[in-house]
C-alpha positions as CSV (number, residue, x, y, z in Angstrom):
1,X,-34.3,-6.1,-19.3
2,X,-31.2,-5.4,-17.4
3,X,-32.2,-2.5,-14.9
4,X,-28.8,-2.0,-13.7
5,X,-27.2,1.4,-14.0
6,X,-24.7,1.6,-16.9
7,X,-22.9,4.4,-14.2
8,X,-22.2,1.6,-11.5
9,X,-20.3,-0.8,-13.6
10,X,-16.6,-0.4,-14.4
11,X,-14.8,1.4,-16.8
12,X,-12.7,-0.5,-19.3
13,X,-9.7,1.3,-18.4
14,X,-10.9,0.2,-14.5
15,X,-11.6,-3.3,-15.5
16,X,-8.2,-3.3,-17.1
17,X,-6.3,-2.4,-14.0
18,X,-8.5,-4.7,-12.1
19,X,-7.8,-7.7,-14.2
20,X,-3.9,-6.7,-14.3
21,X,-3.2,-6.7,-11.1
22,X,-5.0,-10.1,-10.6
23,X,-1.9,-11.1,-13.4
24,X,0.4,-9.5,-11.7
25,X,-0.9,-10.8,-8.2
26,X,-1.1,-14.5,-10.0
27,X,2.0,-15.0,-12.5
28,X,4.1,-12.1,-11.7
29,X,5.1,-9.2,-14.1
30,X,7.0,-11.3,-16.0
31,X,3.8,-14.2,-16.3
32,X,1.2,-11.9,-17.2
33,X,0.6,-11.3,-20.7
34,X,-1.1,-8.2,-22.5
35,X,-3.4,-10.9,-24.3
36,X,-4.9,-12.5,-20.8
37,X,-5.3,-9.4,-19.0
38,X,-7.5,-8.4,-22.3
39,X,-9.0,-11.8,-22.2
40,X,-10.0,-11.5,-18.6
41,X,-11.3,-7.6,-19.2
42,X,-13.5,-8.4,-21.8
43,X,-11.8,-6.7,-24.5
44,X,-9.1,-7.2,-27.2
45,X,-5.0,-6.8,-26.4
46,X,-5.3,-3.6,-28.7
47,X,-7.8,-2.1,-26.8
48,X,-5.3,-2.7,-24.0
49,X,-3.0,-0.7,-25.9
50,X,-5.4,2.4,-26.5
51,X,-5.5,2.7,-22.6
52,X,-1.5,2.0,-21.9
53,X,1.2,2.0,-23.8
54,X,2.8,-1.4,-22.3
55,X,2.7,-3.8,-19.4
56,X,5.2,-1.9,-17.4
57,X,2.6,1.2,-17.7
58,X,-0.1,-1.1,-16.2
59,X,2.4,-2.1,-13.6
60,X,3.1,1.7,-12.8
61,X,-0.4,2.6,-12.9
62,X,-1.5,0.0,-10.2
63,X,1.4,0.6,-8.3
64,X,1.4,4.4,-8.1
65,X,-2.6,4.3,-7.3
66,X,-1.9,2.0,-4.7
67,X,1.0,4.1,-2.9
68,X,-0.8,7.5,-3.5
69,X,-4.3,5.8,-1.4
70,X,-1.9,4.6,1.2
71,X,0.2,7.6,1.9
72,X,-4.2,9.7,1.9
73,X,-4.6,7.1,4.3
74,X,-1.6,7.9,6.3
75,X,-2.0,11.8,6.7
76,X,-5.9,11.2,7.1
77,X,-5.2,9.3,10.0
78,X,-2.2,11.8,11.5
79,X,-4.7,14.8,11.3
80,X,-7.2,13.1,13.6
81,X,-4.5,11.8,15.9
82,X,-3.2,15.5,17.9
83,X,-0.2,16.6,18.3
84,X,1.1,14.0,20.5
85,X,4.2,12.0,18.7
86,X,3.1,8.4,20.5
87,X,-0.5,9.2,19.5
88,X,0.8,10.1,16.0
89,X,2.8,6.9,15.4
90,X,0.3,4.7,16.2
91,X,-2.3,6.2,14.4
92,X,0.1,6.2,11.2
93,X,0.8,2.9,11.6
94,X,-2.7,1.4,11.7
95,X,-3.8,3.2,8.9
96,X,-0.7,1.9,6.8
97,X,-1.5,-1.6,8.7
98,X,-5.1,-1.4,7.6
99,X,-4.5,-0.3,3.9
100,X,-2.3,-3.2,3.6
101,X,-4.7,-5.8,5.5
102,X,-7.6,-4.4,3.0
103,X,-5.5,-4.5,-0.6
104,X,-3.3,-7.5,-0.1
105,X,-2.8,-7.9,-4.0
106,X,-1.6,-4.5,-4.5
107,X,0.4,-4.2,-1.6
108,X,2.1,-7.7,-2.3
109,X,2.6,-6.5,-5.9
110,X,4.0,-3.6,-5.0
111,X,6.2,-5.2,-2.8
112,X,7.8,-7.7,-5.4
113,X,7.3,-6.7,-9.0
114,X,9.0,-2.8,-8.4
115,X,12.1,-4.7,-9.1
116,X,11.2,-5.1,-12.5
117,X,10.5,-1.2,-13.6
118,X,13.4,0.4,-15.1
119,X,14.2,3.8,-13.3
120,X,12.3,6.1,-14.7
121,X,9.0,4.1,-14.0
122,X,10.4,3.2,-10.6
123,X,10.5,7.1,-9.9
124,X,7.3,7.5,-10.5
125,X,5.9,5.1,-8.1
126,X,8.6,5.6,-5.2
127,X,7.1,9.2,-4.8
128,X,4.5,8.9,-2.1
129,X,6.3,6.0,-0.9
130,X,9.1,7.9,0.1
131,X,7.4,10.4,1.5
132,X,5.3,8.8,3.3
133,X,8.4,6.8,5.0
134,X,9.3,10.2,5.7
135,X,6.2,10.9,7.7
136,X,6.9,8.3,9.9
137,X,10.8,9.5,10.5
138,X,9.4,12.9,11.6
139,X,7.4,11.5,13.8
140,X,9.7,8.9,15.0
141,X,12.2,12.3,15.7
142,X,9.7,14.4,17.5
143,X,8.8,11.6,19.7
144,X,12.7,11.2,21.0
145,X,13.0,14.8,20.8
146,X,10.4,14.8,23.7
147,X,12.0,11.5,25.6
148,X,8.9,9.5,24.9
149,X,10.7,7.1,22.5
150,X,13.8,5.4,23.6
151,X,15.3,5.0,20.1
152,X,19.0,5.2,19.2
153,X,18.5,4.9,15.3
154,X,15.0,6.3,13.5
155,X,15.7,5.2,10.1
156,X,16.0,1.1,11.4
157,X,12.6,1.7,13.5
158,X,11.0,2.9,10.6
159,X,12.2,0.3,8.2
160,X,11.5,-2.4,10.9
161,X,8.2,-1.4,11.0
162,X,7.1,-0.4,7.1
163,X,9.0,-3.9,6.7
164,X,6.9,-5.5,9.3
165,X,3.5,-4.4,7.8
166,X,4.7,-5.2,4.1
167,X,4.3,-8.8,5.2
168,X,0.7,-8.8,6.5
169,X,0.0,-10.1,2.7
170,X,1.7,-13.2,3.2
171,X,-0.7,-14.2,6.1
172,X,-3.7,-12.5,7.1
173,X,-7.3,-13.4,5.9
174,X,-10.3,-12.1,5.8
175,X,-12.1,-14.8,7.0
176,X,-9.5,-15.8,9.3
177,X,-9.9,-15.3,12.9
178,X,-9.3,-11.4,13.2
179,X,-10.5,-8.4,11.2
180,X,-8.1,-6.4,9.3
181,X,-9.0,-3.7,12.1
182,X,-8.1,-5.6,14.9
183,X,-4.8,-6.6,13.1
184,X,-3.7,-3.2,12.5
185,X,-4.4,-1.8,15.9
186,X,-2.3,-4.9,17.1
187,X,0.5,-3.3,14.9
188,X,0.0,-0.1,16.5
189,X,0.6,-1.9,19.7
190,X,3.4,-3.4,18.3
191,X,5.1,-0.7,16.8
192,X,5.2,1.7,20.1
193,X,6.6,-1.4,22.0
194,X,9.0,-1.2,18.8
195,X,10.7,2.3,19.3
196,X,10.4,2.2,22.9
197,X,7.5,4.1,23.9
198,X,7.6,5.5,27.6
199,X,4.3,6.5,28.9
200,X,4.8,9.6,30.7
């Protein structure tokens, strides 16, 4: 007899989403098919359907869950971090370092199949992802404000940087030869070298 707890496994809508994005992550939006991600769920393409309406509502859901947990990760990390602006960027960008390091599928997702949303399902994934890019602005600002950043143009930093975390995906491991902590806090490193960061 199975003694396993019904409560730990999976929901079907979970296991849906789960299975998705390994489509997504594998073929693409435009690969994956409704009747695979079913096949892969354990359950038929219409039962698919009873959870979302289409693929492009999978797509959104992953997408948006995946932003909203990055941007909680983001302000989680800014509230420990004190008021100073250095302090503050580096802590915001390790945690979005270390998201990305820990979900490489979603992230990488995220970062290639948007494209293929129409507006109104872009709109409601770009939410938290703006707004979390403007976290970093504000604190990108506050640190020239107070001459600890030498930075002539905030937006470019900020997109240098987001950019330059997007791509962690493409290399890191898990079972390579650094953790996914000791990458981010590299990036941290990296990113106050990036906007200039005079100790004073």
């Amino acid at each position: 007899m199975n003694t396993r707890s019904t409560a730990a496994l999976p929901s079907v809508r979970e296991r849906i989403l789960e299975t998705a994005l390994d489509e997504f992550y594998a073929s693409g939006f435009h690969g994956a098919t409704v009747r695979n991600i079913a096949n892969s769920a354990g359950c038929s393409a219409a039962n698919v359907y009873n959870h979302f309406e289409n693929k492009s509502e999978l797509l959104v859901e992953i997408l948006r869950r995946a932003s909203d947990e990055q941007f909680t990760a983001t302000r989680n990390a800014l509230r420990k971090a004190g008021a100073d602006p250095a302090e503050q960027w580096r802590a915001a960008v390790v945690a979005h370092a270390l998201f990305t390091a820990r979900n490489p599928r979603a992230c990488l997702v995220a970062n290639t199949e948007l494209r293929y949303l129409d507006d109104l399902n872009r709109r409601r994934v770009v939410g938290s992802r703006d707004a979390q890019e403007q976290l970093f602005v504000e604190i990108a600002e506050r640190g020239v404000e107070q001459g600890l950043f030498d930075l002539p143009r905030v937006h470019q930093a900020v997109t240098a940087v987001l950019t330059m975390c997007s791509g962690i995906p493409l290399w890191f491991r898990p079972d390579g030869p650094l953790t996914a902590q000791e990458v981010a806090d590299d990036y941290g490193r990296y990113a106050l070298n990036l906007v200039g960061y005079r100790k004073v």
